[in-house]
Residue, then its C-alpha position, 0 to 999 in steps of 0.5 A: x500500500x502506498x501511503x503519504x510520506x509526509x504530513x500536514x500539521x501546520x494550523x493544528x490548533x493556536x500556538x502557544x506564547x512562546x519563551x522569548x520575544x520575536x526580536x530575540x528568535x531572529x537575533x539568534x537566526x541573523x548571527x547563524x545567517x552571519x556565521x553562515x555567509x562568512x563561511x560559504x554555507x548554504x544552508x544548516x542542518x541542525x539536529x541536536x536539542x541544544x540548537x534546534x531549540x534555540x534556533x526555534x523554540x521547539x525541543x523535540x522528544x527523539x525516541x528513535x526518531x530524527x529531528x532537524x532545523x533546516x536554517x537557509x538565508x531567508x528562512x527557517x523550518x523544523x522537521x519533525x516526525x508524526x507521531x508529535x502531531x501539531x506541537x512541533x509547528x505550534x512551537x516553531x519560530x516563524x510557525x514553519x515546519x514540515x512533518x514525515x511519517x513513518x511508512x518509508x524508512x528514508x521519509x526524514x531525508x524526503x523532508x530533506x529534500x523539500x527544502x535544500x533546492x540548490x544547496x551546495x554547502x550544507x552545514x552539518x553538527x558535527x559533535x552531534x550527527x552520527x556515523x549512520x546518518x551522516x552516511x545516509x546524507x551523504x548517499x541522499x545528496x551526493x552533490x553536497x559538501x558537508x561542513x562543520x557548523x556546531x563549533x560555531x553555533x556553540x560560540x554564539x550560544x556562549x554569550x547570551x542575550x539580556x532575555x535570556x539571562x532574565x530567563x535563567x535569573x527566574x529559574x535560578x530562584x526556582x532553584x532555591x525553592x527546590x533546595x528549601x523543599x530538600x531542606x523541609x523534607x530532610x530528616x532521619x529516616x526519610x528515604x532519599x527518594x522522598x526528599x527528592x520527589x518533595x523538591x521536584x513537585x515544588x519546582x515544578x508548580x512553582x514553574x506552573x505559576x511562572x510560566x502558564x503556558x509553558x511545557x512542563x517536562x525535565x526537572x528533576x532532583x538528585x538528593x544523595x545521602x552517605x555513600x551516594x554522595x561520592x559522584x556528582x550525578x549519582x541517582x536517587x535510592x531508597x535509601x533512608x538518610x542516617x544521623x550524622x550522614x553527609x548529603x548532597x541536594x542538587x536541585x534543577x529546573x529545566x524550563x524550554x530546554x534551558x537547565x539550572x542547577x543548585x547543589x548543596x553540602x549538608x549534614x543529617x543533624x550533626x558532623x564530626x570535626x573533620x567533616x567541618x574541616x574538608x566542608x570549611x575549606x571546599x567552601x573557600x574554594x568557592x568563595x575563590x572561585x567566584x572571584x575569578x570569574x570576571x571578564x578577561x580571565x582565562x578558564x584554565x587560569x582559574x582552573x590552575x589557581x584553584x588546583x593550587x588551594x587543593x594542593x596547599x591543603x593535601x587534597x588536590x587528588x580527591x578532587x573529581x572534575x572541572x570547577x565549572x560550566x556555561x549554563x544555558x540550553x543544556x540538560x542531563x541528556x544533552x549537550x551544553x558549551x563544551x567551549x566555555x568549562x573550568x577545566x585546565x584544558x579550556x583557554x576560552x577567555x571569560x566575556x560579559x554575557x556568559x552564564x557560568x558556575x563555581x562548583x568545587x567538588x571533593x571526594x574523600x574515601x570511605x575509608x578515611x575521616x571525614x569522608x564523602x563529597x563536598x560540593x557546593x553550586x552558584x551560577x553567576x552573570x559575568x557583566x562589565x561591571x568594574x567593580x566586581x565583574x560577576x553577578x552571582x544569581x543563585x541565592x541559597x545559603x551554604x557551609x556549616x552555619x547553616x546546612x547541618x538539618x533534620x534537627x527536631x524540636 
């Protein structure tokens, strides 16, 4: 049976409001453009969630499925499967999109191929297309040379625009509710996954109130007690928190594909001397740290410098990863600024407009006293300000005076 190989969904019911004005969607899109005609490009084929939702404000459920932007010179279309119905139009900047169904297996290229007329050059994500299908482009369009457009796109994203960092500023006191509900639910006894279910569902009707007509998908809480405290992204257990345990909340609200985070060191009522000892001392790193983030410095410079506390101290080795990352489009499932991390091998200079965190972390040995994993999580605005440099948009307390809990009465 012969069967359609693409759809029509476009009208299917009002469009939403969407996350940012018209001006700042074609902001976006002319800087692409720019990059694009600097570069000889044709058009761009996006097909991460990072870029497809910042280029159009739709972010795409992939379950299998392939998903595209097809960005040329004058417009922009997302490409999207059936089984989603009307939503991708219905979120799409500029309300263009074309839909292919699953009755031949090559329809996503037909969908192609409807819109490349005449390209020659087409911009590609190289960080992000797989062997599979950058084969299948290839046996679908011999004529067109395939160049990289991620590395790019992924400088562009780095510094954002004023209604972004109005965004990510919302969400960040979301953040801080979620931690104050990590905080309500901790007690003795209680099992992580109650805490964590706790903070989420406060975030998530906290998001409800903020955004009315917003998608509410993502967020989530990781509350790690004990032994889970040892990794950053170790998932919530049954486990039920003990007195004198070392906790971890780390909480994040993920709002049209934008993601922020709050993490926490805390104690189940009661910590040992050399407990307050490594937690003192990793929140100075953090104090450090967020002095350094000002516009000029380097990342691996700051890096560096923050290695050298931990070695001063004897406790560089139980460090566990990078101080830092750009925060933005970006989720747990996805991709982020890979270009703009505090790490020794990242040498991008910091400039007003970026997004980035301080988040020391230590992990010291079960074996040993005072063991666990210390970290502490602020996001801050790098500005032009000569003052200071940095705004810090995160405001939850932290260090021993105030994240010993579950003390009753």
């Amino acid at each position: 049976m012969e069967r359609e190989r693409l759809q029509n969904y476009v009208g299917n019911g009002d469009r939403p409001t969407p996350t940012f004005s018209d001006a700042e969607m074609q902001r976006r899109l002319d800087a692409i453009r720019k990059v694009m005609a600097e570069r000889g490009i044709d058009a761009a084929l996006f097909s991460s969630y990072h870029n497809i939702n910042y280029y159009s404000d739709f972010l795409f459920c992939q379950f299998g499925r392939r998903y595209g932007l097809l960005v040329d010179h004058t417009i922009s279309t997302s490409i999207s499967a059936g089984i989603d119905g009307g939503q991708p139009w219905r979120r799409t900047f500029g309300g263009r999109n074309v839909t292919y169904t699953d009755w031949q297996k090559d329809n996503y290229f037909h969908a192609i191929r409807q819109l490349t007329a005449g390209v020659k050059r087409l911009g590609i994500e190289y960080d992000h297309i797989t062997i599979d299908t950058l084969n299948l482009l290839k046996s679908e369009f011999p004529q067109m040379e395939f160049v990289d457009i991620a590395a790019p796109a992924m400088r562009l994203r780095m510094i954002k625009s004023a209604e972004e960092i109005a965004h990510i500023e919302k969400m960040t006191r979301i953040a801080d509710i979620g931690g104050a509900a990590c905080v309500e639910a901790t007690q003795v006894g209680v099992p992580e996954h109650e805490v964590a279910l706790h903070s989420t569902a406060t975030m998530v009707r906290e998001i409800a109130k903020v955004w009315p007509a917003g998608e509410l998908l993502d967020t989530w809480t990781w509350f790690q007690s004990g032994i889970n405290t040892d990794g950053a992204h170790n998932p919530v257990t049954s486990r039920r928190i003990e007195r004198g345990d070392i906790l971890s909340l780390n909480c994040f609200p993920m709002v049209a594909g934008y993601y922020v985070a709050l993490e926490r060191t805390l104690f189940a009522e009661t910590a040992t001397d050399e407990h307050i000892r490594l937690w003192e001392f990793n929140c100075k790193v953090h104090d450090r740290g967020k002095e350094l983030l000002v516009p000029g410095n380097r990342c691996s410079d700051i890096a560096k410098e923050l290695n050298a506390m931990y070695a001063e101290a004897g406790l560089l080795q139980y460090r566990s990863f990078g101080y830092g990352h750009s925060f933005g489009v970006l989720c747990h499932y996805y991709g982020r600024e890979a270009g703009l991390e505090l790490r020794e091998d990242c040498d991008t200079v910091l400039e007003p407009g970026m997004v980035i965190s301080m988040e020391p972390m230590i992990t010291i040995p079960n074996h040993l006293p005072g063991a666990g994993g210390y970290r502490e999580h602020d996001i801050l605005v790098i500005t032009d300000d000569n003052n200071k440099g940095n705004r810090n948009i995160t405001g939850f307390p932290y260090g021993p005076e105030h994240l010993i809990v579950g003390k009753r009465g």
